[in-house]
C-alpha positions in Angstrom: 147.4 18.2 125.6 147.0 21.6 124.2 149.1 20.6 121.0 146.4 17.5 120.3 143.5 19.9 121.1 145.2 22.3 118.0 145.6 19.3 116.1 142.4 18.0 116.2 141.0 21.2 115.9 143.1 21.8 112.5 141.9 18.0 111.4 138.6 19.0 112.2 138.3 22.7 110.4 140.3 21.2 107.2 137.8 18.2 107.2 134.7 20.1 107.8 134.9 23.4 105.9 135.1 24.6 102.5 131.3 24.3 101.5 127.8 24.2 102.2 127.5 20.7 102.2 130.3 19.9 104.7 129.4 22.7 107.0 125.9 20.8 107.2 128.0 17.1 107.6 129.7 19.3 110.9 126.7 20.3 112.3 124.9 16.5 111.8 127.7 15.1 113.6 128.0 17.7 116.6 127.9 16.7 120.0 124.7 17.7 121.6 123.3 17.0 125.3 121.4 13.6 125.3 119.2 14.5 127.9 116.0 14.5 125.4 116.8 11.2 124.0 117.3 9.4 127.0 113.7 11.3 128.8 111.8 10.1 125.3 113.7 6.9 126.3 112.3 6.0 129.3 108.6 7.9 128.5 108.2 5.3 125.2 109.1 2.5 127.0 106.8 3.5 129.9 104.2 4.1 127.9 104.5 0.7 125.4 104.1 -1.3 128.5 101.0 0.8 129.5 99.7 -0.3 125.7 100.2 -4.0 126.3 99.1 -4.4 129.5 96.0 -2.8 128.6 95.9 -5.1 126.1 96.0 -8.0 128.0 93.5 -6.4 130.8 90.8 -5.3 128.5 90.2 -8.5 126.5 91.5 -6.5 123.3 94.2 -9.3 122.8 91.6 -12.4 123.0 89.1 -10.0 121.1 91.7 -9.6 118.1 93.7 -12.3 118.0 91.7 -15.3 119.7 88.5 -15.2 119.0 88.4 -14.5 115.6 89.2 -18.3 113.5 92.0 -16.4 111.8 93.2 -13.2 111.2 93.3 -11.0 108.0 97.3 -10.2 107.8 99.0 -7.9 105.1 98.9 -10.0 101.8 102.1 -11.1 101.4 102.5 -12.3 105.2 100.0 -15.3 104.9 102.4 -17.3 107.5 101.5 -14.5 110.2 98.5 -16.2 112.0 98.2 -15.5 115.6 99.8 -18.5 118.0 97.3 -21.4 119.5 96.2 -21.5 122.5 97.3 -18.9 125.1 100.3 -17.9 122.9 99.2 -14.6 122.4 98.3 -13.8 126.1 102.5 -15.0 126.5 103.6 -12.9 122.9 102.1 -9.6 124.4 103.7 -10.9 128.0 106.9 -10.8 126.4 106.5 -7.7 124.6 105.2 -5.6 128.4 108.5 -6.9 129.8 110.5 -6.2 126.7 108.9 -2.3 127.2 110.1 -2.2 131.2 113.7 -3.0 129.6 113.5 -0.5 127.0 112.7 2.3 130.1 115.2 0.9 132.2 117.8 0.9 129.5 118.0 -2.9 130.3 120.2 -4.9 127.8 118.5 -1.8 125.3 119.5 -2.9 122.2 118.5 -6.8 122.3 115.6 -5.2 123.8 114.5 -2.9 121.8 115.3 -4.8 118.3 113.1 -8.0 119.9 110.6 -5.3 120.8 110.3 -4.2 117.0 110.2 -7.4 115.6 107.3 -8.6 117.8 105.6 -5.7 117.5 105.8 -6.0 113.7 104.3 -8.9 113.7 101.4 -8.0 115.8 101.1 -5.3 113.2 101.3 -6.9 110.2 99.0 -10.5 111.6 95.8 -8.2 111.7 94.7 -5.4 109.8 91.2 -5.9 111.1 92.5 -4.3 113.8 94.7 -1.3 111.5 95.6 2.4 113.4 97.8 5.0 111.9 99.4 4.9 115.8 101.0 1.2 115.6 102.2 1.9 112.3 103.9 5.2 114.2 105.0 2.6 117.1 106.5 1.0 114.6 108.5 3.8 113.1 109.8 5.1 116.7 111.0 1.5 117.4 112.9 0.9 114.8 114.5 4.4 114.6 115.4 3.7 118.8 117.2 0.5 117.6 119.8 2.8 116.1 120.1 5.6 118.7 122.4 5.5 121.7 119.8 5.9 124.3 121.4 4.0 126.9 124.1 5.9 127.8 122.7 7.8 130.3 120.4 7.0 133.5 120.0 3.4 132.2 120.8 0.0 133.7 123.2 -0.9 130.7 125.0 2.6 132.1 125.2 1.4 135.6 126.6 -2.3 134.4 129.2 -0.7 132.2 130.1 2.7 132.9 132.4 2.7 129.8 129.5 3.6 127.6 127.9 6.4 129.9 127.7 9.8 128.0 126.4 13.1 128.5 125.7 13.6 125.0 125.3 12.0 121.5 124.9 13.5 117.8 123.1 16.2 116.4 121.3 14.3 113.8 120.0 12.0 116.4 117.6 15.1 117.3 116.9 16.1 113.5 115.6 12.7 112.6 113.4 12.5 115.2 112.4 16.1 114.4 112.2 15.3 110.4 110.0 12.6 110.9 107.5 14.4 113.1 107.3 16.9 110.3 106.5 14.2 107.6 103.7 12.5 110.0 102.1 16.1 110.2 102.5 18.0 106.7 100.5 14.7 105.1 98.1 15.2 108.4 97.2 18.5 106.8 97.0 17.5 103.5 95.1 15.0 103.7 92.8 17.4 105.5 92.0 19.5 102.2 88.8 18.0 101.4 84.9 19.3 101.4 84.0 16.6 104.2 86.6 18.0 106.8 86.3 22.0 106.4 82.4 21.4 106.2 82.4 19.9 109.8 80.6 17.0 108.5 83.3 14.3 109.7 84.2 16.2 112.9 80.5 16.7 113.6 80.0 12.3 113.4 82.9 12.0 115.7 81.3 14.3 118.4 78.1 13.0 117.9 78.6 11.0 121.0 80.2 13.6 123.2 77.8 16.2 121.7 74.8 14.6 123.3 76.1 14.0 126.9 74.9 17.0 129.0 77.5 18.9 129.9 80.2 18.2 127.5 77.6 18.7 124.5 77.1 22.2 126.2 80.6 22.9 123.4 80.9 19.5 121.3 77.2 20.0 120.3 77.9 23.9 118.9 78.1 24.0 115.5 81.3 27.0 115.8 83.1 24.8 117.8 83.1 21.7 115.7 84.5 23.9 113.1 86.8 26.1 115.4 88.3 22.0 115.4 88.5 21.4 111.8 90.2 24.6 110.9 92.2 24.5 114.1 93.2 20.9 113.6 94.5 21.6 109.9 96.5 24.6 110.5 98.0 22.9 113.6 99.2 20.1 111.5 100.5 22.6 108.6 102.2 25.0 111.1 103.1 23.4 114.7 107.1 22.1 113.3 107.9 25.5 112.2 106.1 27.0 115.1 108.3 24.5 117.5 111.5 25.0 114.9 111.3 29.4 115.8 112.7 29.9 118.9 110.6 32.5 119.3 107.4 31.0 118.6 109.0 27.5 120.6 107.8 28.0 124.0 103.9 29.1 122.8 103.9 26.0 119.9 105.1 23.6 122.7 101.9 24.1 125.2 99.8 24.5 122.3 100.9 21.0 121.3 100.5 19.7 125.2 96.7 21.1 125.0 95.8 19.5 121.6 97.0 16.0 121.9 95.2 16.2 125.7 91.9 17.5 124.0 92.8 14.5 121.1 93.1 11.9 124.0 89.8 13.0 125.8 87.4 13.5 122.4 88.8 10.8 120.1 89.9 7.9 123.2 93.2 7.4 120.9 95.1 4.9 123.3 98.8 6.5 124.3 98.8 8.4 120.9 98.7 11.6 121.9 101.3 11.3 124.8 103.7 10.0 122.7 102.7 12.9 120.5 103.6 15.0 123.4 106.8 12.8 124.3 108.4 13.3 120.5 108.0 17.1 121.1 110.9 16.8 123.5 113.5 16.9 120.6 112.5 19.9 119.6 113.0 21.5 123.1 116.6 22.9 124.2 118.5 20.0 125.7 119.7 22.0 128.8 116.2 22.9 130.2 115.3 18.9 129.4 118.3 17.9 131.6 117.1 20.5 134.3 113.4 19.0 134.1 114.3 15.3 134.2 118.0 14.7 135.4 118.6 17.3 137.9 121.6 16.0 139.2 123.0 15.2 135.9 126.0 16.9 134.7 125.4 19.3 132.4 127.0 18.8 129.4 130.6 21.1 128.0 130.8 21.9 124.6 134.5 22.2 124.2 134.1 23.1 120.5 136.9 20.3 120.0 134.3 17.8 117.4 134.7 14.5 117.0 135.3 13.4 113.9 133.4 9.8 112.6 135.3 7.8 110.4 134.4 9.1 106.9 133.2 5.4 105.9 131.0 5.4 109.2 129.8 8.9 108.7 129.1 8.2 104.8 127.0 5.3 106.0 125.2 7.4 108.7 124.0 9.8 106.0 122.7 7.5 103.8 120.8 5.4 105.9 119.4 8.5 107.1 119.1 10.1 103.8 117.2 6.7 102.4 114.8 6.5 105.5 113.4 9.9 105.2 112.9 9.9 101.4 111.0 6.6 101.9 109.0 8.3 104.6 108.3 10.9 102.3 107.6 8.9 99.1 105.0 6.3 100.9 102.2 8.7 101.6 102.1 9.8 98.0 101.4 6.5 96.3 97.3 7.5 97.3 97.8 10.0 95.1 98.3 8.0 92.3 95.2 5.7 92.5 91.8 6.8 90.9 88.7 8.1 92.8 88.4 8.9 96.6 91.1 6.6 98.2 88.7 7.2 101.6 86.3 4.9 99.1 88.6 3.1 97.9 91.1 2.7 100.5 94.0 1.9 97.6 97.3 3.3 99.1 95.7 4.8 102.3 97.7 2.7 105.2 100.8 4.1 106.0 99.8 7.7 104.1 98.7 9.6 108.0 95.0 9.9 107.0 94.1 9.7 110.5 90.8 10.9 111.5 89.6 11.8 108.5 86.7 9.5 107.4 83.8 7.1 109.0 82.3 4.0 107.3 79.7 1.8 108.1 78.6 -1.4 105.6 77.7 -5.4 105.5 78.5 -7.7 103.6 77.8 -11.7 102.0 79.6 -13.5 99.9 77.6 -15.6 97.2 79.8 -18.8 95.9 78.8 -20.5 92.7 80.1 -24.1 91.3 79.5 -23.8 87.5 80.1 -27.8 86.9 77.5 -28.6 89.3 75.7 -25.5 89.3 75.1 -25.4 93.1 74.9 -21.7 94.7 76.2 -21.1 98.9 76.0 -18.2 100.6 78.7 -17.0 103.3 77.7 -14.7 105.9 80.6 -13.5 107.5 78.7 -12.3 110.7 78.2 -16.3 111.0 82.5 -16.5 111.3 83.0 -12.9 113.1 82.1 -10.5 115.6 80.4 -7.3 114.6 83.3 -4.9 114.3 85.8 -7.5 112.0 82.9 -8.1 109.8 82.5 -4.0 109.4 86.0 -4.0 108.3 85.7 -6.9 105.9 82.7 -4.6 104.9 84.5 -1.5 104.2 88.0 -2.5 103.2 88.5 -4.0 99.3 92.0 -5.8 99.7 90.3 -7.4 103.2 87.1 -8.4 101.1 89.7 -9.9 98.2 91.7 -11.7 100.7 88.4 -13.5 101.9 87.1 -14.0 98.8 90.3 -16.3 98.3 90.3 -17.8 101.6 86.4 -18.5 100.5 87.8 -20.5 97.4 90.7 -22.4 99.0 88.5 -23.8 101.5 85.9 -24.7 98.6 89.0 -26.2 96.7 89.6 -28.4 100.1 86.1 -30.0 99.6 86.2 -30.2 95.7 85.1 -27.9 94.6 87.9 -26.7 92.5 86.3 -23.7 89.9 83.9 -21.9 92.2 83.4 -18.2 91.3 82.9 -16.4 94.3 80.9 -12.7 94.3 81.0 -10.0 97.4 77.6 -8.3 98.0 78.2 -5.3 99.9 76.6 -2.2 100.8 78.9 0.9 102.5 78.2 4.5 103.4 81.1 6.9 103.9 80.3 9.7 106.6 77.0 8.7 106.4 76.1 9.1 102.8 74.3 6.5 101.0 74.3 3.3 101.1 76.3 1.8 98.3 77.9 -0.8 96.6 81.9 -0.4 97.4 82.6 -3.9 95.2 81.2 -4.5 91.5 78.9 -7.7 92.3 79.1 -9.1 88.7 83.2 -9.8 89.3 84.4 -13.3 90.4 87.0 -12.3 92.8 88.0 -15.7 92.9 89.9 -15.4 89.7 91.1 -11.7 90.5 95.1 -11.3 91.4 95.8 -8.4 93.9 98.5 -5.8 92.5 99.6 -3.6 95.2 100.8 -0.8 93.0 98.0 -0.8 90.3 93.9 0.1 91.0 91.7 -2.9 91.0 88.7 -2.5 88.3 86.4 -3.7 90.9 86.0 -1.1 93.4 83.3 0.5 92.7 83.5 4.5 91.9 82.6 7.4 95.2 80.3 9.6 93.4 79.3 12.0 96.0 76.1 13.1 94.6 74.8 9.6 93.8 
């Protein structure tokens, strides 16, 4: 036994050492205690089921998918239309029991990969319904479809106790860890404009708590609302380096506890912030997670004897790790590259973390003209929608384009083959003026949508218009 151990060891220093690069390979691949994965685990599924069964309760499923006669999906996923009938009250069924497996450890990985595709589909069938948070949900899920997070305290450990394990690989912690600090560097940048350090956004989005009596007492003070803007940017800049020291660990951890409860209380963010608080558990030391969560779990014995991946399995481990995170990085920037005020504009702004940043209010008509027999319609969209899918039509261009040639197909169906059709809008961003947010003189009937390229018809953000 002790002659393998030296071998292995041997295999394992020849392998591993030698240069910067390889000593970093060792230390992705080393054996760390799993407790943290398996307690986020068992919190996200808890906490997905909490989402959809909320969902259900609350009317937000009939409300978004139901009611409306159809739904405005991502372009490009046209055949994503919410099911007939009650099949969305049995799609979001399916999901809430999907989440109890997940927790469980239940069959995980079925679970969990039918989980993410559902989901994706409830994300991408209505952006009329769009938050930063399900686009996050979406991440997490399909990150979990990869990890081992059933080996432990999990039905799927109980069936076969061949796959239970005290501990699984480093770089199942780092990714985790590297994606939190994506989601919250582009939080802070996005942060450095004059709306957000002047208090003006933050001071709309407590106007509602600032009046009540006793909350008001603080949201209503004008040093509070900044204390939050300045506090809420350097928490997003610093809190993964704060959480990174062990030094600083403990102090950043609470501090992160406290602002995603404030979050949930001011800003009524769904399960957001605890899932916030439940990713912060990979950056705590796996021991004291164990003694938290599985107290009578074994703790786990570094032997310092590593096991060694095959190199082809270890190659492909790095690169799909190494091609998710520069994606993750690279997709927030394409804002960047668009003209004007992409809070106007919207171009690039899904899937960037500008959470929280901006409020719009608008309406909107649609004017339809046949030039061969010269007749004129107008389309009122409040006619088709409830109040809060018309203010998105209102506010969003690529939702006002997509109706604009859902306008003309249906125009098409009755004969009407060459009808231009023209959005009237007004919008106001954090309460500025009222403006026009689409050029009325363009036929968006005969405009194409180019995802990567700015679209001539929004109309310019000049702030002092």
């Amino acid at each position: 036994m002790n002659t393998d151990k030296k071998i292995l060891r041997s295999i394992s220093n020849g392998v591993e050492n030698g240069s910067y690069h390889r000593r970093v390979v060792k230390r992705l691949f080393e054996e760390v205690d799993n407790s943290p994965l398996i307690a986020f685990r068992i919190i996200f599924g808890l906490l997905l089921f909490y989402h959809i069964l909320n969902a259900l309760l609350n009317g937000s499923v009939y409300k978004t998918f139901i009611e409306p006669p159809f739904t405005f999906n991502f372009i490009g996923f046209d055949f994503l239309q919410p099911l007939p009938g009650p099949g969305m009250y049995y799609y979001f069924g399916l999901m809430a029991l999907l989440a109890l497996m997940i927790s469980l450890g239940a069959w995980y990985r079925v679970s969990i990969s039918l989980f993410t595709i559902l989901w994706a589909g409830r994300y991408l069938m209505q952006k009329s319904d769009y938050n930063n948070h399900y686009y996050l949900v979406l991440l997490v899920c399909s990150l979990m479809i990869f990890m081992p997070a059933n080996r432990y305290f999990s039905l799927d450990a109980e069936r076969k106790p061949a796959i239970k394990k005290l501990s699984c690989p480093r770089w199942v912690n780092w990714l985790f860890i590297s994606q939190v600090a994506v989601i919250y560097f582009y939080a802070a940048i996005s942060k450095l404009y004059a709306d957000w350090f002047s208090g003006k956004f933050i001071s709309i989005q407590f106007s509602r708590l600032s009046t009540q009596p006793i909350a008001g007492m603080l949201y209503g003070q004008r040093w509070f609302q900044l204390l939050v803007c300045y506090g809420g940017f350097f928490f997003d800049l610093l809190i993964v380096p704060l959480l990174l020291w062990r030094k600083t660990r403990p102090y950043a951890f609470v501090l992160g506890v406290m602002f995603h409860l404030f979050n949930s209380y001011t800003f009524k963010i769904g399960i957001f912030p605890y899932l916030s608080i439940a990713v912060l558990l990979f950056f705590a030391n796996p021991e004291k997670v164990r003694r938290f969560f599985f107290k009578n779990k074994p703790p786990f014995v570094d032997t310092d004897l590593k096991s060694i991946p095959i190199p082809a399995r270890r190659r492909m481990v790095i690169y799909g790790i190494s091609i998710y995170l520069l994606i993750q990085v690279i997709l927030p920037m394409r804002s960047w590259f668009f003209p004007g005020n992409v809070l106007w504009t919207e171009e690039g702004s899904r899937m960037s973390w500008k959470m929280m940043l901006r409020s719009k209010s608008g309406k909107i008509h649609f004017k339809v003209i046949d030039p061969v027999s010269q007749k004129t319609w107008n389309i009122e969209p409040s006619k088709v929608f409830k109040p809060s899918h018309v203010m998105w039509l209102a506010i969003s261009p690529d939702i006002i384009w997509q109706y604009a040639q859902r306008i003309k197909k249906e125009f098409a169906a009755r004969g009407f083959s060459q009808v231009e059709v023209y959005a009237i809008d007004s919008v106001s961003l954090n309460r500025g003026s009222y403006r026009p947010l689409v050029n009325p003189a363009i036929n968006l009937a005969a405009e194409k949508w180019y995802p990567f390229r700015h679209s001539d018809w929004i109309m310019p953000y000049t702030k002092n218009e």
